[in-house]
VOGU-3710 file (C-alpha; in Angstrom, 3 decimals, decimal comma):
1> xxxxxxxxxx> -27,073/-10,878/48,149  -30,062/-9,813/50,580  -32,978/-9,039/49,167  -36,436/-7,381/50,151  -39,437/-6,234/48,832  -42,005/-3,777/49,955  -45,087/-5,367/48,627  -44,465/-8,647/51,821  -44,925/-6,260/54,417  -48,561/-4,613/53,975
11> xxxxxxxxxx> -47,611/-1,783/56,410  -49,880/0,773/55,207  -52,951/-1,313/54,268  -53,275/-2,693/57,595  -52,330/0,318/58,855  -55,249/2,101/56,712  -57,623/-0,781/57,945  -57,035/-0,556/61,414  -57,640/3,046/61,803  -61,052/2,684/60,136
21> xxxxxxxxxx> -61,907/0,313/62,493  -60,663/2,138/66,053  -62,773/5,406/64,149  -65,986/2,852/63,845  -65,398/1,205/67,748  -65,009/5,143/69,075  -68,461/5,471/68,364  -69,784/2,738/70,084  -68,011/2,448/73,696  -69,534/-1,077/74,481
31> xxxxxxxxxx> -67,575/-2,642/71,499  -64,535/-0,806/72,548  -64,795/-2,928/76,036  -64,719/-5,868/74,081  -61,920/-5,104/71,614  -59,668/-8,139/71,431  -56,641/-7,935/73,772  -54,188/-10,492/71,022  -55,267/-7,729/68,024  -51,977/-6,874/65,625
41> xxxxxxxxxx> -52,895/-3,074/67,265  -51,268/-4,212/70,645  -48,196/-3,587/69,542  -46,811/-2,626/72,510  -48,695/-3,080/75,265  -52,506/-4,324/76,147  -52,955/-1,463/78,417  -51,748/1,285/75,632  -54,693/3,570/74,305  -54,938/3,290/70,417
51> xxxxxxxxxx> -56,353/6,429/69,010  -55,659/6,713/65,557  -53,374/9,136/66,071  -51,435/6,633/67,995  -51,649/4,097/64,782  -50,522/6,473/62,290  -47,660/7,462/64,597  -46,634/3,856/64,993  -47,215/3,325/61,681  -44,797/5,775/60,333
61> xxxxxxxxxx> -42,373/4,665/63,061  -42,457/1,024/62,201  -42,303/2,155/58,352  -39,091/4,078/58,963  -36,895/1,274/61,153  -38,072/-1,190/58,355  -36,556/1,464/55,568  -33,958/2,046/57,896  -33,398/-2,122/57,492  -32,507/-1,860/54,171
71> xxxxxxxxxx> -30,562/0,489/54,116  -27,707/-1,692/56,334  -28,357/-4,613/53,555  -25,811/-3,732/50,968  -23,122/-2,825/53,783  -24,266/-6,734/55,352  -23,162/-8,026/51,912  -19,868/-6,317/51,586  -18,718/-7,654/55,387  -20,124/-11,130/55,268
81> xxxxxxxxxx> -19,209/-12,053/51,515  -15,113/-11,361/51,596  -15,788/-13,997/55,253  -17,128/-16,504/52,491  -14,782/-19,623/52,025  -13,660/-19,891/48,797  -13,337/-23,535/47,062  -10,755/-24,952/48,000  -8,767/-24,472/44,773  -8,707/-20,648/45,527
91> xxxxxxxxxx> -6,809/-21,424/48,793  -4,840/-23,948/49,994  -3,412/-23,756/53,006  -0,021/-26,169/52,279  2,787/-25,323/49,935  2,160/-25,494/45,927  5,001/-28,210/46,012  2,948/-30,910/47,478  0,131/-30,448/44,861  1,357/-28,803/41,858
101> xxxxxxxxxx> 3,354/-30,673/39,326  7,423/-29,871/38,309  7,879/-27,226/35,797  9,626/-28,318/32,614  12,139/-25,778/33,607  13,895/-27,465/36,586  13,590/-28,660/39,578  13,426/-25,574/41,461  9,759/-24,274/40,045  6,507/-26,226/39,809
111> xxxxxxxxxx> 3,858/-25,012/37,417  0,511/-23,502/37,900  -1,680/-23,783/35,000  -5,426/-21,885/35,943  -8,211/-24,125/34,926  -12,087/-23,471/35,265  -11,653/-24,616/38,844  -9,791/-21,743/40,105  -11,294/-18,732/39,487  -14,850/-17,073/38,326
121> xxxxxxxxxx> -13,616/-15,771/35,004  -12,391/-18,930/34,177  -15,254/-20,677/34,752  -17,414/-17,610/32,964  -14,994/-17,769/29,922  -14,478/-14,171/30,932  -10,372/-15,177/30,788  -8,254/-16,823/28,814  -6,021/-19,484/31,188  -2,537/-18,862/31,908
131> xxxxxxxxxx> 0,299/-19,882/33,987  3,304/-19,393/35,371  5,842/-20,860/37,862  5,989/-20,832/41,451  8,991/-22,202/43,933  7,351/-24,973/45,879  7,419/-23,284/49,063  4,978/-20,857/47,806  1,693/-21,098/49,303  -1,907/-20,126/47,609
141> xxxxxxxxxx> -3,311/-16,843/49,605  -7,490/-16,693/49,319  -9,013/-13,869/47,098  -12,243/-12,343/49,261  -15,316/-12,900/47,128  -15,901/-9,040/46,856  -12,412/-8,718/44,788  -12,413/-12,314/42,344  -15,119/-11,078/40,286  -17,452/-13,394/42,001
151> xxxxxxxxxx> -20,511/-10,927/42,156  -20,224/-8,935/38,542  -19,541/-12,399/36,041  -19,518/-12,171/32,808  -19,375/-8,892/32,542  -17,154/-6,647/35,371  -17,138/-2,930/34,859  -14,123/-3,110/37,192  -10,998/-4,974/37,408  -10,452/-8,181/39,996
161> xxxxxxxxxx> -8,277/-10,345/41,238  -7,838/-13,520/39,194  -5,367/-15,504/42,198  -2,608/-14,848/44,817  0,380/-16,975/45,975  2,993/-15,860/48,501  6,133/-16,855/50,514  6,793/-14,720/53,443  10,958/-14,861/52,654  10,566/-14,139/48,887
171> xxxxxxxxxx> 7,584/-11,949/48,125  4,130/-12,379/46,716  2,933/-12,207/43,075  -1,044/-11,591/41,900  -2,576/-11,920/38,813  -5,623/-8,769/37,824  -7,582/-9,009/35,575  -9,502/-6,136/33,923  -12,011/-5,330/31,382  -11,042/-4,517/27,927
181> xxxxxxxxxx> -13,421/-1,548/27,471  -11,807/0,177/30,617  -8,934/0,643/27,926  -9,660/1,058/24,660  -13,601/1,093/22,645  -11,763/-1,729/20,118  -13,160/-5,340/20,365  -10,379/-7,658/20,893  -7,219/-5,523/20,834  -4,222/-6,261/21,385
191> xxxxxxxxxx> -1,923/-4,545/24,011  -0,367/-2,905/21,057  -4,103/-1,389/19,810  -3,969/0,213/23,334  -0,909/2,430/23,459  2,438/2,463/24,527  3,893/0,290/27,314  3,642/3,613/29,505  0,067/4,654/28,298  -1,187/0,913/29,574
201> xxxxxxxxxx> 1,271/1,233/32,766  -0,656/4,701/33,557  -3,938/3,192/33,871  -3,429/-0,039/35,233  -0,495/1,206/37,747  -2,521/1,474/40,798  -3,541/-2,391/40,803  0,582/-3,057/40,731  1,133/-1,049/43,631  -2,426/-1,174/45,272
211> xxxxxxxxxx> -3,063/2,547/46,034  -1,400/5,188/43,535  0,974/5,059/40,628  3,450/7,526/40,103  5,442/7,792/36,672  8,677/8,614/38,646  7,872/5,191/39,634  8,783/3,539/36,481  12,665/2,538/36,500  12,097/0,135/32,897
221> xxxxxxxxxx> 9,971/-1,307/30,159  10,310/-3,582/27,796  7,943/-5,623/24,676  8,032/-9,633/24,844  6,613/-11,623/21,944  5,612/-15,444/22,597  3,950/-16,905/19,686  1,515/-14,288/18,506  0,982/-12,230/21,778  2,600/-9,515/23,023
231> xxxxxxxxxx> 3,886/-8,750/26,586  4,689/-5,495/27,959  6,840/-5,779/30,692  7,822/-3,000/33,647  10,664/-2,641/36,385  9,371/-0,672/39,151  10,353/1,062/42,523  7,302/2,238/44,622  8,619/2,981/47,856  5,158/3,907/49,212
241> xxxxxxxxxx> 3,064/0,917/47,672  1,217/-1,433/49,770  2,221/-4,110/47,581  5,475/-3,852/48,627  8,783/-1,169/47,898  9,536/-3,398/44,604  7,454/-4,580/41,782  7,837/-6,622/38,375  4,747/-6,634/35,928  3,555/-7,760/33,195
251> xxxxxxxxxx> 0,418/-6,988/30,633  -1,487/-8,475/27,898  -4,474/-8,445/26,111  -6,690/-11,511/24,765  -10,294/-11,367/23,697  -12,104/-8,902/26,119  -9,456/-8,639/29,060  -6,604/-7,131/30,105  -4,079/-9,546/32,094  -1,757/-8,167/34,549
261> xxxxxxxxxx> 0,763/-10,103/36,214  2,803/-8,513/39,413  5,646/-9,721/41,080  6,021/-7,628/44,489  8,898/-7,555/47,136  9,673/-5,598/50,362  14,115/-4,486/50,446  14,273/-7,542/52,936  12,944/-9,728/50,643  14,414/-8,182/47,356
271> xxxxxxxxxx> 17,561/-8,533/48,268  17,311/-12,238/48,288  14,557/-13,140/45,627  14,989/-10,577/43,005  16,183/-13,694/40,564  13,281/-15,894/41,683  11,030/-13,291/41,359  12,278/-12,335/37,998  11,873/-15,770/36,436  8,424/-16,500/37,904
281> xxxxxx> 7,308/-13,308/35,647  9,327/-13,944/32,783  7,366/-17,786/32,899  4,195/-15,786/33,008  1,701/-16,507/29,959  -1,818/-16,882/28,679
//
């Protein structure tokens, strides 16, 4: 991120120094004939009388533009760090098939297993890794910098995107990922410790359907158990979510994260895919 600092631009020492100096030279009108044309005060032109009424107004001026700078810094790092290219890991531009390996399932799937390479919690040991499968015509989409996490590692006060794979016929699925403590004041609890599969739904709804969640929303739930951790699962139909009018998720919770998975689908694309999308969130686990 930009930076700056106050104390490299000596604004109002030179400032203080130079007026002493024009008050000394008005009392002598020789030395004022001699007074070097290339001096800092010249700032805009050699012809300009400076009085020191002249340098403190300048001085103030110059002062305020350079505040003004700063200002416009953290906006500069919100545009130009989403523009960032993430490794390639985060986004490749061919389908999963060509890269990823089969799933043990079938043919039909290949499996994506996140590693330390993919993602900034990973690498921070923020997340446990999971995986899931994909159909091999699924491509990788790339997660802006501002929304993986990137900037607030090890320890987000906000949720972020972990990765993001789509197919333009079938749908798109993301994985979020979000701080324990935005939940529940329990170190490491589980999704039961939070609440009921409609309590954790309530708070973490907006991130399946990208702008608001509405209870009305929520067509099913179920509880999964694989091994010793515990899913909770959701049907939903969100006609006005910018994810897309149909959603599948599903939620867990290891160490100090949350981890939500969500399947999303336009009608077009539901209509078709509903199976596919159904089994690549059912393979879903950490």
């Amino acid at each position: 991120m930009a930076t700056a600092s106050l104390t490299q631009l000596p604004l109002t020492s030179s400032s203080s120094s130079s007026s002493s100096s024009i008050h000394e030279l008005s009392n002598n009108p020789r030395q004022q004939t001699h007074f070097p044309p290339t001096s800092s005060l010249h700032l805009q032109s050699r012809h300009q009388i400076h009085t020191p009424l002249n340098l403190k107004r300048q001085g103030r001026i110059l002062r305020r533009e350079f505040l003004k700078g700063l200002s416009f810094l953290p906006l500069v790092d919100a545009l130009v760090l989403p523009l960032q290219s993430p490794p390639p890991s985060q986004a490749k531009e061919v389908q999963v098939g060509s890269y990823l390996p089969p799933s043990p399932s079938g043919p039909s799937f290949v499996l994506f297993k996140a590693s330390s390479k993919d993602t900034p919690a990973l690498r921070a040991g923020n997340v446990a890794p999971y995986q899931f499968i994909l159909p091999p015509t699924w491509k990788q989409l790339r997660v802006a910098n501002i929304l993986s996490g990137n900037y607030c590692q090890p320890k987000c006060a906000e949720p972020w995107v972990e990765v993001k794979f789509e197919d333009e016929k079938q749908g798109k699925i993301q994985v979020v990922a979000s701080p324990l403590i935005r939940l529940t004041n329990k170190p490491n609890a589980t999704i039961e410790d939070i609440g009921s599969p409609e309590k954790v739904i309530a708070s973490l709804g907006p991130f399946v359907t990208g702008n608001t969640y509405d209870p009305d929303e929520l067509l099913e739930t179920s509880i999964e158990k694989l091994g010793d951790q515990t899913y909770y699962k959701y049907v939903l139909e969100t006609p006005y979510a910018q994810t897309g009018t149909h959603n599948l998720a599903k939620a867990t919770a290891k160490g100090s994260t949350v981890v939500l998975f969500v399947a999303s689908a336009n009608d077009k694309q539901w209509q078709t895919s509903q199976k596919t999308l159904q089994a690549i969130l059912d393979s879903f686990q950490v």
